[in-house]
Structures are given as structure tokens and as C-alpha cells.
C-alpha positions as semicolon CSV with decimal commas, in nm:
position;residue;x (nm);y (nm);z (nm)
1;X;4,948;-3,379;1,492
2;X;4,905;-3,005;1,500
3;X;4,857;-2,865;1,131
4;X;5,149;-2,611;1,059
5;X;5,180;-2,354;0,750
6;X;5,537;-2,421;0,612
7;X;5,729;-2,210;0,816
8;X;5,489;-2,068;1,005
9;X;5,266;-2,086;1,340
10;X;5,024;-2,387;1,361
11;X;4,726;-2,367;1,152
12;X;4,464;-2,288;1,473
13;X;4,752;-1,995;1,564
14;X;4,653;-1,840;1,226
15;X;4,303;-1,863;1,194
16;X;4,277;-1,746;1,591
17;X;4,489;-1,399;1,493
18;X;4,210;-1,337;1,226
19;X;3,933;-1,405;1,418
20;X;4,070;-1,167;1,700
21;X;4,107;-0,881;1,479
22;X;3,803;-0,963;1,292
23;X;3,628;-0,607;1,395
24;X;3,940;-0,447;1,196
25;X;3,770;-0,620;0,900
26;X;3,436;-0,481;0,970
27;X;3,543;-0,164;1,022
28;X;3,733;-0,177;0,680
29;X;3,393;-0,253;0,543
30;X;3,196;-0,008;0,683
31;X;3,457;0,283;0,604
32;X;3,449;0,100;0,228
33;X;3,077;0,229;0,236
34;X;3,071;0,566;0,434
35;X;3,375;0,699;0,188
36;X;3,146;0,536;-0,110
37;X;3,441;0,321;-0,272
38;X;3,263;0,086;-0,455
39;X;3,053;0,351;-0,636
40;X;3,393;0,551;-0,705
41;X;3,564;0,262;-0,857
42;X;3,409;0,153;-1,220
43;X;3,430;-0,107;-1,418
44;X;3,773;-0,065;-1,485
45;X;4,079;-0,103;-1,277
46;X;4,084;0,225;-1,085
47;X;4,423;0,370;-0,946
48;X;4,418;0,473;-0,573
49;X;4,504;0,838;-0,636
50;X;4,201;0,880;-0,905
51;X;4,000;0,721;-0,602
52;X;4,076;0,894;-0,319
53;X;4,026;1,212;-0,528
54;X;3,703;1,116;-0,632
55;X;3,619;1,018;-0,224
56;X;3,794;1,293;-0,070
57;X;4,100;1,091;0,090
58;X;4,436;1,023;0,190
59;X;4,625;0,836;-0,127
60;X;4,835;0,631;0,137
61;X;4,536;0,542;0,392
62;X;4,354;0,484;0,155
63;X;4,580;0,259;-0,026
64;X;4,600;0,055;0,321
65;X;4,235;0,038;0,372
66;X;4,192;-0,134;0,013
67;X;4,501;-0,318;0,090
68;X;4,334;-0,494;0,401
69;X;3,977;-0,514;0,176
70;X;4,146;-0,695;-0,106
71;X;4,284;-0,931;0,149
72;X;3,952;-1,074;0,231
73;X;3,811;-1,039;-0,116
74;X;3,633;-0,722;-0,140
75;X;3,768;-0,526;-0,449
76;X;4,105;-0,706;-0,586
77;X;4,445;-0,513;-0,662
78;X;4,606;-0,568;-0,999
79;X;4,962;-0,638;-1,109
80;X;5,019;-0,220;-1,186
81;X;4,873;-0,144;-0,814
82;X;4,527;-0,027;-0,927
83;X;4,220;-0,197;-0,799
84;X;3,886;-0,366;-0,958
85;X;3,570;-0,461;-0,855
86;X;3,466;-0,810;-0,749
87;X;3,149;-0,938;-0,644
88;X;3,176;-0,875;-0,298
89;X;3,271;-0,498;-0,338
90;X;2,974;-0,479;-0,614
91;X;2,735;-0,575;-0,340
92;X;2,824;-0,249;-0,128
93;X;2,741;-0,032;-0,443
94;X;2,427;0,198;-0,456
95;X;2,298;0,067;-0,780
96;X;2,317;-0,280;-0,636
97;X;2,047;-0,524;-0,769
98;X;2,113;-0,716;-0,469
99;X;2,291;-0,484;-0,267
100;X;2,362;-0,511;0,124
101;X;2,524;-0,166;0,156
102;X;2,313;-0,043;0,428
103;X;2,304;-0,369;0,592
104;X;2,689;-0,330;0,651
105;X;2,621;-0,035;0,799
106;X;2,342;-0,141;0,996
107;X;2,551;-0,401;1,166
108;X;2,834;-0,162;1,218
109;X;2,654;0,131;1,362
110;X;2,845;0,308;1,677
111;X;2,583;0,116;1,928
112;X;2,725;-0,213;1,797
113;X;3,078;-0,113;1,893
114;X;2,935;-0,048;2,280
115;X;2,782;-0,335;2,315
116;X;2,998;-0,653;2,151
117;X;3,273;-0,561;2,420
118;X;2,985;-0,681;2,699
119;X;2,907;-1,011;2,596
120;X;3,030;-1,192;2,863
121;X;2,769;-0,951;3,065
122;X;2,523;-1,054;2,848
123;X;2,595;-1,446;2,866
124;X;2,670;-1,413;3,246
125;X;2,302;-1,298;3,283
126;X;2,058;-1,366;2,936
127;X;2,002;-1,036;2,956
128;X;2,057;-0,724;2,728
129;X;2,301;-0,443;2,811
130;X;2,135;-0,176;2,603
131;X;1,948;-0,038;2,928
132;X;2,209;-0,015;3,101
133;X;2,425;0,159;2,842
134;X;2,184;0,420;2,746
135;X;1,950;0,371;3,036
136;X;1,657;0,332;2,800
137;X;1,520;0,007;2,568
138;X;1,714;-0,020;2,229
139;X;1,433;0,104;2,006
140;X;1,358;0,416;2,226
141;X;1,690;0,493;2,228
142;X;1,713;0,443;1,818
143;X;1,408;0,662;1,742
144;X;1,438;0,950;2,015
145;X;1,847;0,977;2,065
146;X;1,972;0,821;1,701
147;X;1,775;0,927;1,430
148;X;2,013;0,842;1,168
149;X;2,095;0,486;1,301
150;X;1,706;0,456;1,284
151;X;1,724;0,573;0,891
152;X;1,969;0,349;0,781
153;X;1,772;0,042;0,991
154;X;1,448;0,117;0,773
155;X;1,680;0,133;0,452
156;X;1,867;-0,195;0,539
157;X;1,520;-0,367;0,664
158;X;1,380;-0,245;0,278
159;X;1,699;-0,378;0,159
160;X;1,702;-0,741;0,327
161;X;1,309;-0,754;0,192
162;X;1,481;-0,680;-0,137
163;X;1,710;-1,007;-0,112
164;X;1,355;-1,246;-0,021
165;X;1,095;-1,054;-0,167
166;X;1,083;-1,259;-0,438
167;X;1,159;-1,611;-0,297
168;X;0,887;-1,518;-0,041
169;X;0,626;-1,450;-0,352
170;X;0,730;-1,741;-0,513
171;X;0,685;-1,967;-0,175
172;X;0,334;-1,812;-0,081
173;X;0,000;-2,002;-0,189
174;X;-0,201;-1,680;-0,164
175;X;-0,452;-1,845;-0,442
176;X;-0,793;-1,772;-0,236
177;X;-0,674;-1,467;-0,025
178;X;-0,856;-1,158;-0,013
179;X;-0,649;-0,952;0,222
180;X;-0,292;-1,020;0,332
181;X;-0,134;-0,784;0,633
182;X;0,247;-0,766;0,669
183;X;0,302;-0,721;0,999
184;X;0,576;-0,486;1,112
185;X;0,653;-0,483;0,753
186;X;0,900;-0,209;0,705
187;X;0,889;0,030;0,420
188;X;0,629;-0,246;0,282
189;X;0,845;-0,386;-0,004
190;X;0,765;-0,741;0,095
191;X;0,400;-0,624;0,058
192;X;0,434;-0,409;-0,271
193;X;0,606;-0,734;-0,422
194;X;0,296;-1,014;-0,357
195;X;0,059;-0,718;-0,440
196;X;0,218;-0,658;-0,789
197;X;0,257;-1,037;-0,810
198;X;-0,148;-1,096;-0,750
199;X;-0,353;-0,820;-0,920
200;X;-0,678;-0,927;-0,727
201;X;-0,522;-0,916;-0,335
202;X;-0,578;-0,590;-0,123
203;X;-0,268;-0,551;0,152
204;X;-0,261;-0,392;0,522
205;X;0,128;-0,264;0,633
206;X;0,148;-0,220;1,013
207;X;0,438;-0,057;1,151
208;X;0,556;0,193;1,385
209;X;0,434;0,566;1,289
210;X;0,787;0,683;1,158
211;X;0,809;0,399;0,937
212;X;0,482;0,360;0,760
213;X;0,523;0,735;0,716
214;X;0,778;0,694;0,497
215;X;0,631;0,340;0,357
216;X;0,771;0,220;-0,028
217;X;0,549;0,495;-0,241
218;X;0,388;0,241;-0,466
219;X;0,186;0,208;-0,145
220;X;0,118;0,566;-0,037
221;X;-0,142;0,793;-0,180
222;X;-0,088;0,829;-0,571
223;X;0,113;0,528;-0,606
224;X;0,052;0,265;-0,803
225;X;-0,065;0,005;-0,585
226;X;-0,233;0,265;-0,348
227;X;-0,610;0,176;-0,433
228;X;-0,511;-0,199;-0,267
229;X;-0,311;-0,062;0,010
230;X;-0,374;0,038;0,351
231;X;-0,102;0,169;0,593
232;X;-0,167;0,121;0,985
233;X;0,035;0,290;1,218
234;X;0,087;0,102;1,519
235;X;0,280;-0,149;1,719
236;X;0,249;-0,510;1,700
237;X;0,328;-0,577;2,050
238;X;0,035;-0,392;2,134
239;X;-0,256;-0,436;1,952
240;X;-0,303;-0,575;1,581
241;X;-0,655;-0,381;1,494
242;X;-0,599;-0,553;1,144
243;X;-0,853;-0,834;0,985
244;X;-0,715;-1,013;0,674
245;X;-0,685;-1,354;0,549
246;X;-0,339;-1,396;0,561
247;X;-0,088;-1,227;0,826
248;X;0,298;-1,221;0,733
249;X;0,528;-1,153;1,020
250;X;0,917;-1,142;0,870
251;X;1,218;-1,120;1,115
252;X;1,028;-0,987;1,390
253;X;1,003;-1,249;1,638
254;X;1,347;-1,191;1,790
255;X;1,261;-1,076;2,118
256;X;1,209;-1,300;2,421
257;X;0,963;-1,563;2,425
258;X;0,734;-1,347;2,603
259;X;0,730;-1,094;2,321
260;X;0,755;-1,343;2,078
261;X;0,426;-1,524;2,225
262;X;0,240;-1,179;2,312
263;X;0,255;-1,115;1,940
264;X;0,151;-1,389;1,817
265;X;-0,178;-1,389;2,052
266;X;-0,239;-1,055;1,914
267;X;-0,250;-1,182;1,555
268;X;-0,463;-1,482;1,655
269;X;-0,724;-1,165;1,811
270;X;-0,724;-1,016;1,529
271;X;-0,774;-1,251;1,277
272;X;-1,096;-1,455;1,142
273;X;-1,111;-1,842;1,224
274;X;-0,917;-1,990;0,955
275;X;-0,664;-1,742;0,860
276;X;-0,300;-1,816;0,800
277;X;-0,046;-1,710;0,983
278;X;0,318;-1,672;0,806
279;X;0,649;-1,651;1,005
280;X;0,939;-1,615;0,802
281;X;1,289;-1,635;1,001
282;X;1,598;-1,707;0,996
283;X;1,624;-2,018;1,219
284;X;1,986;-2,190;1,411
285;X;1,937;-2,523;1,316
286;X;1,939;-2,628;0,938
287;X;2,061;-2,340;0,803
288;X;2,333;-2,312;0,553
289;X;2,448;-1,935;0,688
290;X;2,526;-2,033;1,028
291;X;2,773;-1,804;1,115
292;X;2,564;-1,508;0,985
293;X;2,273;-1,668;1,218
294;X;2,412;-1,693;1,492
295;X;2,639;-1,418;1,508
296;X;2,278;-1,197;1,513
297;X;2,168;-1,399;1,763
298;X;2,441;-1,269;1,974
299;X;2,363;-0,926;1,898
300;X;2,006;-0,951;1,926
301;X;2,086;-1,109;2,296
302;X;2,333;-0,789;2,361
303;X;2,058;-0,492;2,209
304;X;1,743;-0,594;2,286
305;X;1,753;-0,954;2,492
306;X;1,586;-1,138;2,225
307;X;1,715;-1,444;2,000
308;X;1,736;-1,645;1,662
309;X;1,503;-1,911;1,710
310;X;1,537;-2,306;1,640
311;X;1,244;-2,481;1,469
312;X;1,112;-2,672;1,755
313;X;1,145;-2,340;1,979
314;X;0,951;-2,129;1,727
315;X;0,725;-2,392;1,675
316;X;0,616;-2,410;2,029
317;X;0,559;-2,083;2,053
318;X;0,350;-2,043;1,810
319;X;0,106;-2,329;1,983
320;X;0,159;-2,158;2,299
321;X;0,027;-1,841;2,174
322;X;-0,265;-2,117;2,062
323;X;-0,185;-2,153;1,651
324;X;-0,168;-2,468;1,517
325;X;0,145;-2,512;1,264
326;X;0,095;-2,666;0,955
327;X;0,439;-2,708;0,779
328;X;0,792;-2,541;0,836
329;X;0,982;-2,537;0,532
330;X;1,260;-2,340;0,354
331;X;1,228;-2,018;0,157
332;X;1,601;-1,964;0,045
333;X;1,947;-2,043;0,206
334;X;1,859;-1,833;0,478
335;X;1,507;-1,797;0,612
336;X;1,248;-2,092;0,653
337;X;0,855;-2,027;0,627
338;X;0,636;-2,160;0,918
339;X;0,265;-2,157;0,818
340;X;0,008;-2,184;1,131
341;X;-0,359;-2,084;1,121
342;X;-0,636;-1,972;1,335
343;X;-0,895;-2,204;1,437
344;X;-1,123;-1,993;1,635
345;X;-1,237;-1,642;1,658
346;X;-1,008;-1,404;1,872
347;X;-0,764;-1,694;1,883
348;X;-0,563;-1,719;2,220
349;X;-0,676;-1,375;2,306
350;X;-0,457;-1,069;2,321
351;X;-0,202;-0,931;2,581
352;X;-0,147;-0,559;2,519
353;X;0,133;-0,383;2,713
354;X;0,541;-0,412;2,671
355;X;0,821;-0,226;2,501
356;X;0,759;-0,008;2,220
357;X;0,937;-0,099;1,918
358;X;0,863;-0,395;1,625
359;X;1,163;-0,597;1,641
360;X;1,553;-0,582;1,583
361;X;1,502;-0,771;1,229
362;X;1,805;-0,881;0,980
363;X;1,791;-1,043;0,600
């Protein structure tokens, strides 16, 4: 028997009208964060004209937008028609110990809204639609005709590191390690975070020239961890001129296997005989955040043809580009470590040439 609401349409009725207008809710979100509600609203009840003075807005939009917020939890309205904080609109503020405000707006960028209506392209073939959009690969595009799509994608990358930073330092054995090289690291924050956690270890951050330019400043000159820091500007897909012990590569094997394997070859050339190699993803099978995973493994099919991985798959790849894995196990409730290492010097060998770019990476 169908499952029916008193009085209403059956149960699957319901839940399929939210789901179909279930960009209306992230577009609530991300106009939450580009009118900075959650930083205008204290930690009292606020009313909705005191808000939308303090944002700039409409009192009666803006009363709908918070309206259609507080229906899926993000700030909640009081008896008197004012509106408080809960712990999902907390997350969008600036000040955020844990925020994921530019994440939100990451994953809502105008790009996104081009591509999601082409999926069926994108299933129909396996292929991304982002060339033929723009008529150029997604990261080109970002750097050369989106410069602030490519800011907030470094500040929600730095942000995501925030959220496993520490579960990642309190995972890693790096008792032993000299030198540990975060590959396609970001703004380096996973990096600063092991450095400040183990006095004695030196670290290497590789990225792409715009982004180690603007690295997290206890790692550029004068900062605090500077003396044990190197920055590398470069791309991973290339070349890896980096030696170290240890090499960490986080959410950055989301292209196609071909990418994904060229990569990893290019580690296993860089590296000394015996080093580890550390992939930290989020993977589609035995995760607790599945919709989150594989709702980015949509988009990452739609912008740049790549995928979300399952164990077995990244696991095979990783002996195709001629590592041997020693253990796959869970960092928190959404990424798992896999730990290889190198058993011989220049590994696999490496395979320079390919797209420019170091990944479409997520928390």
C-alpha cells in the first residue's frame, strides 16, 4: 500500500516535489551567504527588518528567503516572527570554527548552473560538457575567464582542509619521516597542520603557480613555519620534481583513470624506494555521506570528466601506476586513507603531458 500524508498526496508525491525544486534550496543557500545573513543575525533572535537593514535588502524578500531557509533548517523563526541561529546557519558564518561558507558557494558558482541541466549529455556519453560550453578545459576556463570562481575554489579547498586537517594529523604515522610533500595541496593548510603537529618534519607544497602564490603564510617567507617549508610551483600532472619521504595527495584524483594513473606514476618517479604514498578521498562505497559523494561525482563527471572513486577502483589504480597498497582505512565520516609505497627507484616511470590544472577537489 502506497504511504499517504493524512489528507494529502502519497508520501513518494511529496518527497518527489522537493527533490525537483531542490536547486530553489541551493540557491536560498547561496543568496544566505552572498547577502552575509548568518553574520548579520547574532546570537539573539533578530527581526527581519533589523536584518535586511544591516544586509542591504528587501524586508518582504527577504522575509521569504528566510522563510524557505527555516523550512529546511537553516536559521529557525520564532513565535514573534524574528529569526535565530541554528547550527546549520552557524556553519555559513565567517567566524566559523568549522565553517563551509565558501564551500556553498563553491558548489553553487554560475558554471554549476550551466552544466547540471546537461547531465543526461554527460551520462549519454561519460564525457564532460565543460568544453563544449566554454570551448576550453574547466580549469583553463576557471583561471583565465573566472578569476573570482577560482578565489573562492582556493578558499573553499583551505576550508575543506580545515574540516580534516586534524583527523588527517591524527591518522598519519609520520614517526621516522624526514620530508613530507602535499601534493596539489592548496593554500597548504593540510601541510602547516602535520608541520606544527611534528616539530622535527620539513614539508614541500606543490601546486599550480596562482595558488602556492598565495599559500597559508605560516608557510611563506617570514612565517612561522617558513624555515621547514618549501613551496613548488607546478603541476602534478606533469612532473613531480619533489623527493620526500612521504607524498600526500588529498581530493585530487578525480579525473579519469588516465589522469588519475599518470599522477600517480609521477609520484612513484619522484620518490626514493620506500616512500609512502598517501591518498586521501572521499570514496562511493562505505561511506556514511553518500548523497554528498555521489552527488560530486556527478559534477565532477559534468566539469571536468573525472569521478569519485570506489575502493577496489582506486586501489587498482594505484598498482597500475605500479604502487603497492598497504591498508585502506577511514579518516572521518567522509574520506578514507589509502597508504601505498614505492618499492623501486623512479617507480613506474613518469608520463608528462595532459590538461593543466590539479584537480576539481571537495571536503
Amino acid at each position: 500500500m502506497t504511504e499517504t500524508a493524512p489528507g494529502g498526496p502519497p508520501r513518494a508525491v511529496m518527497e518527489m516535489r522537493e527533490l525537483m525544486l531542490a536547486a530553489a534550496y541551493a540557491a536560498a543557500v547561496r543568496a544566505a551567504v552572498r547577502l552575509g545573513l548568518a553574520d548579520a543575525v547574532g546570537d539573539t533572535p533578530a527581526a527581519v527588518e533589523d536584518v535586511a537593514r544591516t544586509v542591504g535588502a528587501e524586508p518582504g524578500a527577504l522575509r521569504r528567503l528566510l522563510r524557505a531557509l527555516a523550512a529546511r533548517g537553516v536559521f529557525t523563526e520564532q513565535d514573534d516572527g524574528r529569526y535565530a541561529h541554528t547550527e546549520l546557519s552557524r556553519s555559513l558564518r565567517e567566524d566559523a570554527p568549522r565553517g563551509i561558507k565558501y564551500n556553498v558557494l563553491w558548489s553553487t558558482e554560475p558554471w554549476t548552473w550551466e552544466v547540471w541541466p546537461r547531465l543526461d549529455e554527460a551520462v549519454r556519453t561519460g564525457k564532460s560538457v565543460f568544453l563544449d560550453l566554454h570551448g576550453k578545459d574547466f580549469f583553463d576556463y576557471l583561471h583565465a575567464d573566472a578569476p573570482e570562481s577560482a578565489e573562492v575554489f582556493d578558499r573553499a579547498m583551505t576550508q575543506s582542509s580545515g574540516l580534516s586537517a586534524r583527523a588527517i594529523a591524527d591518522t598519519l604515522d609520520l614517526s621516522g619521516a624526514h620530508t613530507v610533500a602535499d601534493i596539489a595541496g592548496g593554500q597548504g593548510l593540510v601541510l602547516a597542520t602535520l608541520l606544527e603537529r611534528h616539530p622535527t618534519l620539513n614539508g614541500v607544497l606543490l601546486d599550480l603557480p596562482e595558488v602556492v602564490a598565495n599559500a597559508d603564510g605560516r608557510l611563506r617567507d617570514g612565517g612561522a613555519l617558513a624555515a621547514r617549508a618549501r613551496l613548488v610551483p607546478g603541476d602534478c600532472r606533469m612532473e613531480i620534481p619533489v623527493r620526500a619521504d612521504v607524498y600526500i595527495l588529498k581530493n585530487i584524483l578525480e579525473w579519469d583513470d588516465e589522469s588519475t594513473v599518470r599522477t600517480l606514476r609521477n609520484v612513484a618517479a619522484a620518490a626514493p624506494p620506500g616512500a609512502r604514498v598517501i591518498v586521501i578521498e572521499n570514496l562511493v562505497d562505505g561511506s556514511p555521506e553518500m548523497s554528498f559523494t555521489t552527488a560530486m561525482d556527478l559534477l565532477l563527471l559534468l566539469n571536468v570528466g573525472g569521478k569519485k572513486h570506489t575502493r577496489d577502483g582506486l586501489v587498482a589504480l594505484a598498482g597500475e601506476a605500479g604502487l603497492r597498497v598497504l591498508r585502506v582505512e577511514p579518516v572521518n565520516s567522509y574520506l578514507h586513507l589509502i597508504e601505498s609505497i614505492v618499492e623501486t627507484e623512479g617507480g613506474a616511470g613518469t608520463e608528462k603531458g595532459g590538461a593543466r590544472g590539479n584537480g576539481a577537489r571537495d571536503a
